[in-house]
VMD Tcl script that builds the backbone (N, CA, C; Angstrom):
set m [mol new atoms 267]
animate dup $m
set s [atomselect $m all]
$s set {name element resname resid chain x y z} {
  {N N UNK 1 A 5.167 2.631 6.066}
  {CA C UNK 1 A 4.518 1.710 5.167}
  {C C UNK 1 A 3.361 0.996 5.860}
  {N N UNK 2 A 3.853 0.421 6.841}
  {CA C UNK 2 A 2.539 -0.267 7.787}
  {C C UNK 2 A 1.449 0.794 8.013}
  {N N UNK 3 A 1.702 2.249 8.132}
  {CA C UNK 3 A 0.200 2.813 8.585}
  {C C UNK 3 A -0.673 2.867 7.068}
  {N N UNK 4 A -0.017 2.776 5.828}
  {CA C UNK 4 A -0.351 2.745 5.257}
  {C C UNK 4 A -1.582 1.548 4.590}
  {N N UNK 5 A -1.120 0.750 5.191}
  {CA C UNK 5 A -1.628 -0.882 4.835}
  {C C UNK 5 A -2.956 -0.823 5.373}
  {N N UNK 6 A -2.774 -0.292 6.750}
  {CA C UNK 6 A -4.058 0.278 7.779}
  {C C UNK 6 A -5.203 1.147 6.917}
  {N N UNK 7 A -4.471 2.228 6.511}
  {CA C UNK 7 A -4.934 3.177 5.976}
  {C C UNK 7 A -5.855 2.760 4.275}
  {N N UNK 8 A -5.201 1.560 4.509}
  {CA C UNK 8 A -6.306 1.074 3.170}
  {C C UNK 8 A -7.596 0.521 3.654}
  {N N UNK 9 A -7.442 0.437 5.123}
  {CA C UNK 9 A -8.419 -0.860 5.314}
  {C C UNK 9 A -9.712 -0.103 5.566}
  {N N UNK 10 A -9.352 1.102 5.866}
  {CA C UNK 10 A -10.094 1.989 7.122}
  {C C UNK 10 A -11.109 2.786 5.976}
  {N N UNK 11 A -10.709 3.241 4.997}
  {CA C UNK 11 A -11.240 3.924 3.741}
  {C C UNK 11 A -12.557 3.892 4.222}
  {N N UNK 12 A -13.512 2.784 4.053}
  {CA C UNK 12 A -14.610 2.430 4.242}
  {C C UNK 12 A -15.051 2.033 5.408}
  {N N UNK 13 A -15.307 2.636 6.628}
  {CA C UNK 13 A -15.106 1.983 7.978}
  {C C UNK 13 A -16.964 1.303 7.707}
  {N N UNK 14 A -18.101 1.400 7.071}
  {CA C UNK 14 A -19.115 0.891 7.389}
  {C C UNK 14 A -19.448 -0.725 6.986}
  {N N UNK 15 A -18.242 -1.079 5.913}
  {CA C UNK 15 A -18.068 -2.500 5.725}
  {C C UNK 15 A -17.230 -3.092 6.966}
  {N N UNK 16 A -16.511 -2.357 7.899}
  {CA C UNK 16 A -15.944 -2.831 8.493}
  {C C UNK 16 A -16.766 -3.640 10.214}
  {N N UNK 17 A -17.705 -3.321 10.493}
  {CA C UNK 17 A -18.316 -2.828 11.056}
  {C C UNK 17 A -18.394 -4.142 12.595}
  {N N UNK 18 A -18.420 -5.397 11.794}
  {CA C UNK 18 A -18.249 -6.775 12.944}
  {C C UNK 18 A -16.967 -7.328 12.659}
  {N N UNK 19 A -15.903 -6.743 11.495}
  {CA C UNK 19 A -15.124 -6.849 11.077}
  {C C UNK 19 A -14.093 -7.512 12.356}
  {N N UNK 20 A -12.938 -7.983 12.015}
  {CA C UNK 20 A -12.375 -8.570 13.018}
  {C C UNK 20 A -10.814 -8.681 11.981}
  {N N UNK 21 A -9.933 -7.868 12.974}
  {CA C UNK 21 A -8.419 -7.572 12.615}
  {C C UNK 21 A -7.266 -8.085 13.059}
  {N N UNK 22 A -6.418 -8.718 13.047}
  {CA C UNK 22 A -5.287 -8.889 14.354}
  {C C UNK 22 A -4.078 -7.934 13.410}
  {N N UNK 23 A -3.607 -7.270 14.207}
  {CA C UNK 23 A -2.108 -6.327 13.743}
  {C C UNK 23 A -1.109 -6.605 13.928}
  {N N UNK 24 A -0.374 -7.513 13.384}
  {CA C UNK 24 A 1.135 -8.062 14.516}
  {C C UNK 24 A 2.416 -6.907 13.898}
  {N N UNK 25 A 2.771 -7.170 14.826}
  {CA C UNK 25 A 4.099 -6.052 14.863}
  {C C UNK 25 A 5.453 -6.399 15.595}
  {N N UNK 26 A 6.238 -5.599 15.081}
  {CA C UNK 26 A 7.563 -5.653 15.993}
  {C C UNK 26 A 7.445 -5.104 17.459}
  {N N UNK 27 A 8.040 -6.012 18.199}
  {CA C UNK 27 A 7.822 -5.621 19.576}
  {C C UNK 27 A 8.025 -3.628 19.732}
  {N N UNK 28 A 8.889 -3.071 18.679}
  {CA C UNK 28 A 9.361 -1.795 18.942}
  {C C UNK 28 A 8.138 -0.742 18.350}
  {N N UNK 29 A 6.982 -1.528 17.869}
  {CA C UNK 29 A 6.127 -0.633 17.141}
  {C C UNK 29 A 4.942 -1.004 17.782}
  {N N UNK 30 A 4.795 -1.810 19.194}
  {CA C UNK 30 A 3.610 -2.175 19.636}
  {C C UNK 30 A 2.744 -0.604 20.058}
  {N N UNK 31 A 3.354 0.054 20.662}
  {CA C UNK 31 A 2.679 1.266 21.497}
  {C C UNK 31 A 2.303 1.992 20.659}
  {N N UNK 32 A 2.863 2.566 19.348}
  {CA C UNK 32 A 2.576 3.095 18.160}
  {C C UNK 32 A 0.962 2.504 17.597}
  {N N UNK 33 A 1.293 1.023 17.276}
  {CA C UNK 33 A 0.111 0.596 16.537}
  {C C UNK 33 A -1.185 0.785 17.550}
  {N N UNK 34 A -0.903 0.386 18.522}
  {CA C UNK 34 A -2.192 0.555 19.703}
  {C C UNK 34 A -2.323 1.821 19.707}
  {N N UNK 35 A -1.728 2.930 19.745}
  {CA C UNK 35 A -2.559 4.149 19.919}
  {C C UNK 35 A -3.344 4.741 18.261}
  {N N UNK 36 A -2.743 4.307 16.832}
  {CA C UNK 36 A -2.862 4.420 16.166}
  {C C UNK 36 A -4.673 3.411 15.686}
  {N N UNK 37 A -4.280 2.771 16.043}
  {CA C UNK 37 A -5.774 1.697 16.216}
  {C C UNK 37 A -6.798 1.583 17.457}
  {N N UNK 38 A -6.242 2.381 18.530}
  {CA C UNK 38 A -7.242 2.672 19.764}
  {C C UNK 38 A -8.966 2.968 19.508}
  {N N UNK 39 A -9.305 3.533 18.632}
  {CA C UNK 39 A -10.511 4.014 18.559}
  {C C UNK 39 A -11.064 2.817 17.184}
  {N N UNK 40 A -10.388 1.437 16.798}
  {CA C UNK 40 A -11.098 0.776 15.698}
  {C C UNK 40 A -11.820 -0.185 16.262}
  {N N UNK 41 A -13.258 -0.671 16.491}
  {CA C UNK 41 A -13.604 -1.523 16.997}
  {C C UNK 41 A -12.806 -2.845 16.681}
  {N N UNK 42 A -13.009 -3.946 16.887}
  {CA C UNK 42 A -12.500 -4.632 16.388}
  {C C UNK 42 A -10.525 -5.195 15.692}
  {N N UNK 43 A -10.192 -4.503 16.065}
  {CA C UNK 43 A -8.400 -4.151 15.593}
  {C C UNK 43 A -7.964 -4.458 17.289}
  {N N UNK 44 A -7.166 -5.742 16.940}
  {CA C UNK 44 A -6.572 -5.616 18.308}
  {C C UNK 44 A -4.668 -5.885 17.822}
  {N N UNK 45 A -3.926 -5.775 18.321}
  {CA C UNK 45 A -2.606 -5.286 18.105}
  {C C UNK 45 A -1.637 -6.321 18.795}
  {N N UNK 46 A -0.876 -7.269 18.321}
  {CA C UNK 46 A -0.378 -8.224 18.657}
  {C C UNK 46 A 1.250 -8.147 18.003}
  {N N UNK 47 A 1.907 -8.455 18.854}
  {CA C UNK 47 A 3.828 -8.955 18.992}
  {C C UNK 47 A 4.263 -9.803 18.073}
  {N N UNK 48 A 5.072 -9.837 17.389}
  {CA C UNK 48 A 5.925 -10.970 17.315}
  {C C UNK 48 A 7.608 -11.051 16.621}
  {N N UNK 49 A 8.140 -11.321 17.030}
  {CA C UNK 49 A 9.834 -11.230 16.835}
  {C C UNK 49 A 10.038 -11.655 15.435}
  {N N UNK 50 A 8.940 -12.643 14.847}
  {CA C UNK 50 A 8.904 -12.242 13.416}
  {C C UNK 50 A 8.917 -11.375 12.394}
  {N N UNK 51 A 8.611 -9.678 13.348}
  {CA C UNK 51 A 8.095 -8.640 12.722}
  {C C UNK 51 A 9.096 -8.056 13.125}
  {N N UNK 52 A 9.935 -7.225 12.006}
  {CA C UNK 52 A 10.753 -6.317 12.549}
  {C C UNK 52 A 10.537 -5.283 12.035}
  {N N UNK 53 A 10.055 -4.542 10.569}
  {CA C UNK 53 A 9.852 -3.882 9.828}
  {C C UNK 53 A 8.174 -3.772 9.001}
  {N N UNK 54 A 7.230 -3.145 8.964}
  {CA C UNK 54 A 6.025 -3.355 8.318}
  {C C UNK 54 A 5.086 -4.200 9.432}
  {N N UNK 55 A 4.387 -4.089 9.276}
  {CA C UNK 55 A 3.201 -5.833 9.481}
  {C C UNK 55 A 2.416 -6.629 8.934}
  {N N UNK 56 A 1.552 -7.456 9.776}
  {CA C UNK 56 A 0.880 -8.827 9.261}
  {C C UNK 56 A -0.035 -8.202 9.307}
  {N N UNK 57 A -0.927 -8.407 8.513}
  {CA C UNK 57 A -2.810 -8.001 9.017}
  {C C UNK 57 A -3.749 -9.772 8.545}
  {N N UNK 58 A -3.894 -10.005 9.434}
  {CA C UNK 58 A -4.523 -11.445 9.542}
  {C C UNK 58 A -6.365 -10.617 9.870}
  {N N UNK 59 A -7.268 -11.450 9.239}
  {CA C UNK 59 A -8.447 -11.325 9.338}
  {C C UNK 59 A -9.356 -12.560 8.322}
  {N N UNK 60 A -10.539 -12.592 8.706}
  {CA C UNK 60 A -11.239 -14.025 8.625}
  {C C UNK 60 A -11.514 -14.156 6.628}
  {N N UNK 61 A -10.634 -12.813 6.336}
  {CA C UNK 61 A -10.518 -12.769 5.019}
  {C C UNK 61 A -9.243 -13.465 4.304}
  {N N UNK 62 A -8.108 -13.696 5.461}
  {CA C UNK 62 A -6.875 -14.431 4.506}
  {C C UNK 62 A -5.957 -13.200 5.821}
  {N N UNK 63 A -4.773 -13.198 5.354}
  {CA C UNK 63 A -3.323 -12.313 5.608}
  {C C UNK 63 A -2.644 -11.533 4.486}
  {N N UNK 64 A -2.571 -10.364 4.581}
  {CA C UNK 64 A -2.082 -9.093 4.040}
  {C C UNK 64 A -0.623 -9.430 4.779}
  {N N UNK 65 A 0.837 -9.855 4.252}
  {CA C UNK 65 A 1.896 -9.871 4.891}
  {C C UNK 65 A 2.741 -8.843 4.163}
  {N N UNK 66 A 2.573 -7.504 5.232}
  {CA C UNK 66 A 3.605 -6.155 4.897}
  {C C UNK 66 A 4.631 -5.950 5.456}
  {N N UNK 67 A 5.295 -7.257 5.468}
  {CA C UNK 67 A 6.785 -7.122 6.384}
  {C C UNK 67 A 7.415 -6.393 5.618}
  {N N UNK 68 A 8.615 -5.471 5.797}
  {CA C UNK 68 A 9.776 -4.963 5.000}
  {C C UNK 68 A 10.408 -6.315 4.050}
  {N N UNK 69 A 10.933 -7.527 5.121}
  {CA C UNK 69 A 11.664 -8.216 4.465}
  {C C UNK 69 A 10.982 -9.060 3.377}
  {N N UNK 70 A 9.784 -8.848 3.065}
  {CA C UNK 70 A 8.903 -9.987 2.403}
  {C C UNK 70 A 8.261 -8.894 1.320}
  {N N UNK 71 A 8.458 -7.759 1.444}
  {CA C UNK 71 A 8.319 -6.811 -0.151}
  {C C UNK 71 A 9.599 -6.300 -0.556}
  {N N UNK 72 A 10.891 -6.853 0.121}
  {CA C UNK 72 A 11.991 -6.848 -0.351}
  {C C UNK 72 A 12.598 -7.992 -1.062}
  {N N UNK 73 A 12.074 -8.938 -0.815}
  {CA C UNK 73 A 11.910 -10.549 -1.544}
  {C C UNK 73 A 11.375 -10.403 -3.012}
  {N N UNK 74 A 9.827 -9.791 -2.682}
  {CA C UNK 74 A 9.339 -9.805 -3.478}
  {C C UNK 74 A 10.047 -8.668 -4.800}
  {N N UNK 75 A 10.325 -7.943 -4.619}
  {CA C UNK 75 A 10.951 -6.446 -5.564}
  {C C UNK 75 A 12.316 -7.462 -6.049}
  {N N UNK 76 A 13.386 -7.969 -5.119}
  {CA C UNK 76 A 14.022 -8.750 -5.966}
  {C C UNK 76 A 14.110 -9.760 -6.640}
  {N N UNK 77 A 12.792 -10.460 -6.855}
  {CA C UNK 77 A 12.205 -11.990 -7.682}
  {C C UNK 77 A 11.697 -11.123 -8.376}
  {N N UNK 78 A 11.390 -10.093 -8.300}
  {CA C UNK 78 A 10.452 -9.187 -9.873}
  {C C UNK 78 A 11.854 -8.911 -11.131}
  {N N UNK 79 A 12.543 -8.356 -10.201}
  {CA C UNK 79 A 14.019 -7.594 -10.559}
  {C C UNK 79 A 14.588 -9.307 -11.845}
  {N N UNK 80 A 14.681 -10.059 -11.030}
  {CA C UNK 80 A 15.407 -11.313 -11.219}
  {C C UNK 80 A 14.652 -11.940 -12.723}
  {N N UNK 81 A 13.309 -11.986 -12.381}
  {CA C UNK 81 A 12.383 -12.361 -13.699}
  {C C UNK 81 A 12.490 -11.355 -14.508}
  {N N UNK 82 A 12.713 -10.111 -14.305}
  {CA C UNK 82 A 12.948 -9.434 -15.542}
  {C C UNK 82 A 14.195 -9.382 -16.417}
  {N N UNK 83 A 15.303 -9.467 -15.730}
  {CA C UNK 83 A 16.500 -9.448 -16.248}
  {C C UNK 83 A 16.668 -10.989 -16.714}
  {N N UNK 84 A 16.266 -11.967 -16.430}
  {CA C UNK 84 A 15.883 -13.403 -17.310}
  {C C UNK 84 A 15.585 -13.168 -18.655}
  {N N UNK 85 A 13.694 -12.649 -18.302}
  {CA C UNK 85 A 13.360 -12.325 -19.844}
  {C C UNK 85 A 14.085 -11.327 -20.384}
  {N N UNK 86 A 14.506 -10.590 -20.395}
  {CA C UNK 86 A 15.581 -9.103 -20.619}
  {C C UNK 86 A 16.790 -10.151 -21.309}
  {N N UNK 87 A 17.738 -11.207 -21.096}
  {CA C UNK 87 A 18.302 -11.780 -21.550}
  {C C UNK 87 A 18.059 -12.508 -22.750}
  {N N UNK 88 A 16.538 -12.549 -22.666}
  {CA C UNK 88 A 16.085 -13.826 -23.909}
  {C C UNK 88 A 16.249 -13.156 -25.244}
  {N N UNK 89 A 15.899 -11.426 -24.950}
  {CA C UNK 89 A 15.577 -10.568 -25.963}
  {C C UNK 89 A 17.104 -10.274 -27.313}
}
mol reanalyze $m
mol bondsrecalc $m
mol representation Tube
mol addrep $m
């Protein structure tokens, strides 16, 4: 899922160009993301024990947060609001 998130960003590499990325990750996916982002100017690849699943993509545009546990939040507050309105019916 995380290379994917990447893989959106990259589409267009000539907007990207002074662009400026930070990648945080689970300590177990650091070596992965760095070789996977080695050749992006600008993309540098950062830790944190916050990350266990997916990642953060922080840039001077806001934060993209692709944790596992935080689109698993999200899928069950969707789930939850539907079966609400689903009750009203």
């Amino acid at each position: 899922m995380g290379h994917r998130v990447v893989e959106a960003y990259l589409q267009d590499q000539s907007m990207f160009q002074s662009f400026q990325m930070q990648v945080i990750v689970g300590k177990e996916f650091k070596s992965v993301a760095e070789d996977y982002l080695k050749d992006r100017t600008g993309w540098t690849v950062h830790v944190s024990d916050d990350v266990s699943g997916g990642a953060i993509l922080e840039s001077d545009s806001g934060v993209w947060d692709a944790r596992l546990s935080v689109t698993l939040d999200e899928i069950e507050h969707l789930i939850q609001t539907w079966l609400i309105e689903k009750g009203g019916d």
